[in-house]
LOBA-183949 format. One line per 2 residues: number of its first residue (from 1); their letters; for each residue x, y, z of C-alpha. Coordinates in steps of 0.1 Angstrom, whole numbers. Each point is the difference from the previous one (the first is absolute). Layout:
% residues N
NUM = a = X Y Z ~ ...
END
This chain:
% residues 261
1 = xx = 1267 1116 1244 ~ 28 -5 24
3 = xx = -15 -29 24 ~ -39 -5 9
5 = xx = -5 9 37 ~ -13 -21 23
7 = xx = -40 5 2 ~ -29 -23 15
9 = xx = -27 -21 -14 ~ -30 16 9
11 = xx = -26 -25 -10 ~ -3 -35 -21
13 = xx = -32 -6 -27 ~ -9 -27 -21
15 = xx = -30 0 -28 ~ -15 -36 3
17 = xx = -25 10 -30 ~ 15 23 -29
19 = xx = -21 33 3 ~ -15 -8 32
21 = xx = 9 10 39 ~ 32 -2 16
23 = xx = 11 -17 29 ~ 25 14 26
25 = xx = 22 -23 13 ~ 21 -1 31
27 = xx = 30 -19 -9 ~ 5 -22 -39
29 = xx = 21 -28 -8 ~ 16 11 -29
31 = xx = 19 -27 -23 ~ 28 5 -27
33 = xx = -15 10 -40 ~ -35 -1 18
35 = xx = -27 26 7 ~ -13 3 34
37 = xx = -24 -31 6 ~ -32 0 -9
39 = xx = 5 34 -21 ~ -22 3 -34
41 = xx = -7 -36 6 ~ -34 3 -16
43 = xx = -13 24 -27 ~ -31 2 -15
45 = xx = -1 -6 -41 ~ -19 30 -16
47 = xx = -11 -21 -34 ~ 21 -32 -10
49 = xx = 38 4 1 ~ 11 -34 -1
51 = xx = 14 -4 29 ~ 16 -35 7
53 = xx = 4 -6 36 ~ 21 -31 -4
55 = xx = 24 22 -23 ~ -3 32 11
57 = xx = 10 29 -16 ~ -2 42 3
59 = xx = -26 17 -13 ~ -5 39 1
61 = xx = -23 10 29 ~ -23 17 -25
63 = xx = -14 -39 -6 ~ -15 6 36
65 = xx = -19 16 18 ~ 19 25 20
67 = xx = 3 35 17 ~ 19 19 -34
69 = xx = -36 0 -19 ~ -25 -19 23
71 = xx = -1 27 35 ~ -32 -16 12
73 = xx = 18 -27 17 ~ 15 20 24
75 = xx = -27 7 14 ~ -2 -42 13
77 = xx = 15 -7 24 ~ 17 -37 1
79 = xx = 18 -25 24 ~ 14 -32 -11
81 = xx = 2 -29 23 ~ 36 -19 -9
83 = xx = -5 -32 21 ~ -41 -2 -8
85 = xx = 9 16 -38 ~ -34 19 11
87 = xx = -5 37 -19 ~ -26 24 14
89 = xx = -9 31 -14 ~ -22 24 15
91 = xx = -17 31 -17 ~ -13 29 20
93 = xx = 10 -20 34 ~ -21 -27 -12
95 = xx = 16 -33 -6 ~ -14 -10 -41
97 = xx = 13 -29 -6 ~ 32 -27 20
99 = xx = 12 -28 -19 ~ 28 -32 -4
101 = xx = 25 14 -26 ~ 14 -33 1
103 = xx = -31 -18 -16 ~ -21 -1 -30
105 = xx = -32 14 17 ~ 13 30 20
107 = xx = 22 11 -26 ~ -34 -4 -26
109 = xx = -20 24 32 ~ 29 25 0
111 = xx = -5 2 -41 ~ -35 2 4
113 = xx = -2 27 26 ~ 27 23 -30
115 = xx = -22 -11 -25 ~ -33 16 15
117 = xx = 14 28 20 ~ 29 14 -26
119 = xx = -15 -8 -36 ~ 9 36 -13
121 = xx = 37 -10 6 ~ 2 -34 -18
123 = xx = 11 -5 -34 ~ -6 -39 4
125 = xx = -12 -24 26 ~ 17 6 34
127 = xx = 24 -30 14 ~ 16 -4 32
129 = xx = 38 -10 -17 ~ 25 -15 26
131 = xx = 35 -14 -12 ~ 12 -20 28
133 = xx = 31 20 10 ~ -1 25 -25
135 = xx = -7 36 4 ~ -23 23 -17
137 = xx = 23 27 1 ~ 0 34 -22
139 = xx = 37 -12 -6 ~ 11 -36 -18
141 = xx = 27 -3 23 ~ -9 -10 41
143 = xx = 12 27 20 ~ -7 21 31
145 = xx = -15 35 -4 ~ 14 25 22
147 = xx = -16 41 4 ~ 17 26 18
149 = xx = -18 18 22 ~ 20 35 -3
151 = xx = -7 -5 -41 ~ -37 -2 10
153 = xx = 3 32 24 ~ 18 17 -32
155 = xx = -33 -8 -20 ~ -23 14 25
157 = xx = 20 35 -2 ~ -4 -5 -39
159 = xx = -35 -7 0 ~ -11 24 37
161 = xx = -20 -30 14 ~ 3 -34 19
163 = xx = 10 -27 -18 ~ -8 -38 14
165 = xx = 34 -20 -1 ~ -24 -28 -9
167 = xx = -4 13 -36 ~ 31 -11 -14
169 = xx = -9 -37 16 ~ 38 -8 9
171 = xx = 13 -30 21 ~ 24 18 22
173 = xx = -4 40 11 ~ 34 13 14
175 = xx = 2 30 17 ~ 38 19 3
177 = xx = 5 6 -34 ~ 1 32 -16
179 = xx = -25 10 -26 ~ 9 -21 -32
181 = xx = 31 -12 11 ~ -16 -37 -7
183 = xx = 2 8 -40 ~ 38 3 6
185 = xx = 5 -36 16 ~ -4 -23 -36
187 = xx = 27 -32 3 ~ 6 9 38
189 = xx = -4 -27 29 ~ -24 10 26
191 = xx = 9 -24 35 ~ -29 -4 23
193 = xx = 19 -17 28 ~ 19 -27 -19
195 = xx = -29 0 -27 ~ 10 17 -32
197 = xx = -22 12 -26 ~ 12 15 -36
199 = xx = -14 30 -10 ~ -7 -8 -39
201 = xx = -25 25 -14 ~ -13 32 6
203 = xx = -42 2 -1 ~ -16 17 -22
205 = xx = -37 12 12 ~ -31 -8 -19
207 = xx = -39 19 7 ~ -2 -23 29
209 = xx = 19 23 19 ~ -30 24 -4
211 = xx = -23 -21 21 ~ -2 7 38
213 = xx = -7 -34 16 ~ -21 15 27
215 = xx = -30 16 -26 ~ 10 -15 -31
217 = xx = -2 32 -17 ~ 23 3 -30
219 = xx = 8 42 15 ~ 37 2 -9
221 = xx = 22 -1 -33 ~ 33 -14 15
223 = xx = 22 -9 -31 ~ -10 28 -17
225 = xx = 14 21 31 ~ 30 -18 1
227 = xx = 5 7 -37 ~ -10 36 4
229 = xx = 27 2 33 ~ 28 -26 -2
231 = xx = -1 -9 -38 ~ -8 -34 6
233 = xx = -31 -23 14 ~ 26 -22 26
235 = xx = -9 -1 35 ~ 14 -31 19
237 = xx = 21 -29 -8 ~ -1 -33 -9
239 = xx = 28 -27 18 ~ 7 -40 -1
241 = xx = 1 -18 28 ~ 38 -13 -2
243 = xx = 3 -16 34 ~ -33 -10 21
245 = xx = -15 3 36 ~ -21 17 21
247 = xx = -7 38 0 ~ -24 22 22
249 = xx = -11 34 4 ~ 25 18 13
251 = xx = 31 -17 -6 ~ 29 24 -13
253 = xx = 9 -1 -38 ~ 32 12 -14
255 = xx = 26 -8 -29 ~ 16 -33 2
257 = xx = 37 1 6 ~ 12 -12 -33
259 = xx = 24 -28 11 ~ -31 -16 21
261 = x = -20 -3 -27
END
């Protein structure tokens, strides 16, 4: 493509808990070669992986539980508490369980209450895993997710329904774009103000897609669409934060000007 036009961010997530709700956010401090804070901070083991969280390392998502296999958990719905480190999940409107991530005992509640309540999806005793800076991302690398809004409009034409923006569970939604215009961005600069971000990868969808996060019903066959349609599963991109600061909904993103890089 020629030059990326200027478009808007439309809203901000972040994922707390891998697999669990997400959590708009107005504004984000975003700092360079690091997610967005607080994203995929926690996961929740599905059966021993050995996990070191004073040497953290990658591990594929299927060693959790999470939203490609496990739909049931979208149908919790969770808030985590950074300065209190507090996690509530409620089931049906009813709060089930709220406790300290950051001790012993509340992360040992949080594995109880999996333990009980999603047996049929456990390979292995269920463990509240936190790395202390590290990310349980699908990717090794810590980036920033980004969806296109048109390139989810395209998918609703493809597939004649609604489709949540929510189920591709990206950081940063940007409206302007045209439809699939994102794919066409790999080793570009994306400026956000004077914050530049590196688009590195292009995402490739899983079945997690096919979960809308309102019923938690697995109704739709995304990458098999996008297979059938465009020849490939990508939706979405995947960028590194190059240089840091503070972004909110609706500020304008464009291409960096190469020489201010």
């Amino acid at each position: 493509m020629s030059g990326i036009p200027a478009a808007t961010i439309d809203a901000i997530y972040r994922y707390p808990v891998k697999g669990l709700s997400p959590e708009a956010l107005p504004q984000v401090a975003l700092s360079p070669g690091k997610t967005l804070p607080a994203d995929r901070s926690y996961a929740i083991e599905n059966g021993p992986t050995g996990f070191d969280p004073a040497n953290p390392q990658y591990f594929p998502k299927t060693r959790f539980l999470m939203l490609m296999r496990d739909e049931r958990l979208a149908a919790l719905h969770s808030h985590y508490d950074d300065g209190s480190r507090i996690l509530t999940i409620k089931a049906n409107g009813e709060e089930v369980i709220r406790a300290d991530l950051g001790t012993s005992d509340g992360r040992a509640a949080i594995e109880r209450y999996f333990a009980t309540n999603f047996a049929q999806e456990l390979k292995g005793p269920p463990k509240v895993l936190v790395g202390h800076g590290h990310s349980f991302s699908d990717v090794a690398n810590k980036v920033v997710s980004i969806i296109n809004l048109a390139s989810i409009a395209a998918i609703e034409g493809m597939v004649g329904q609604p489709v949540h923006p929510l189920r591709f569970r990206a950081n940063l939604y940007v409206r302007g774009w045209e439809p699939w215009s994102e794919l066409e961005m790999l080793g570009r600069t994306l400026a956000i103000g004077h914050i530049r971000l590196k688009v590195v990868k292009r995402i490739v969808r899983c079945a997690a897609t096919n979960v809308d996060p309102d019923t938690a019903a697995r109704d739709l066959n995304i990458p098999h669409t996008l297979m059938r349609t465009n020849g490939h599963a990508d939706c979405g991109i995947y960028a590194e934060v190059v240089t840091g600061g503070t972004i909110a909904a609706g500020d304008p993103i464009a291409e960096a000007d190469p020489g201010m890089i």
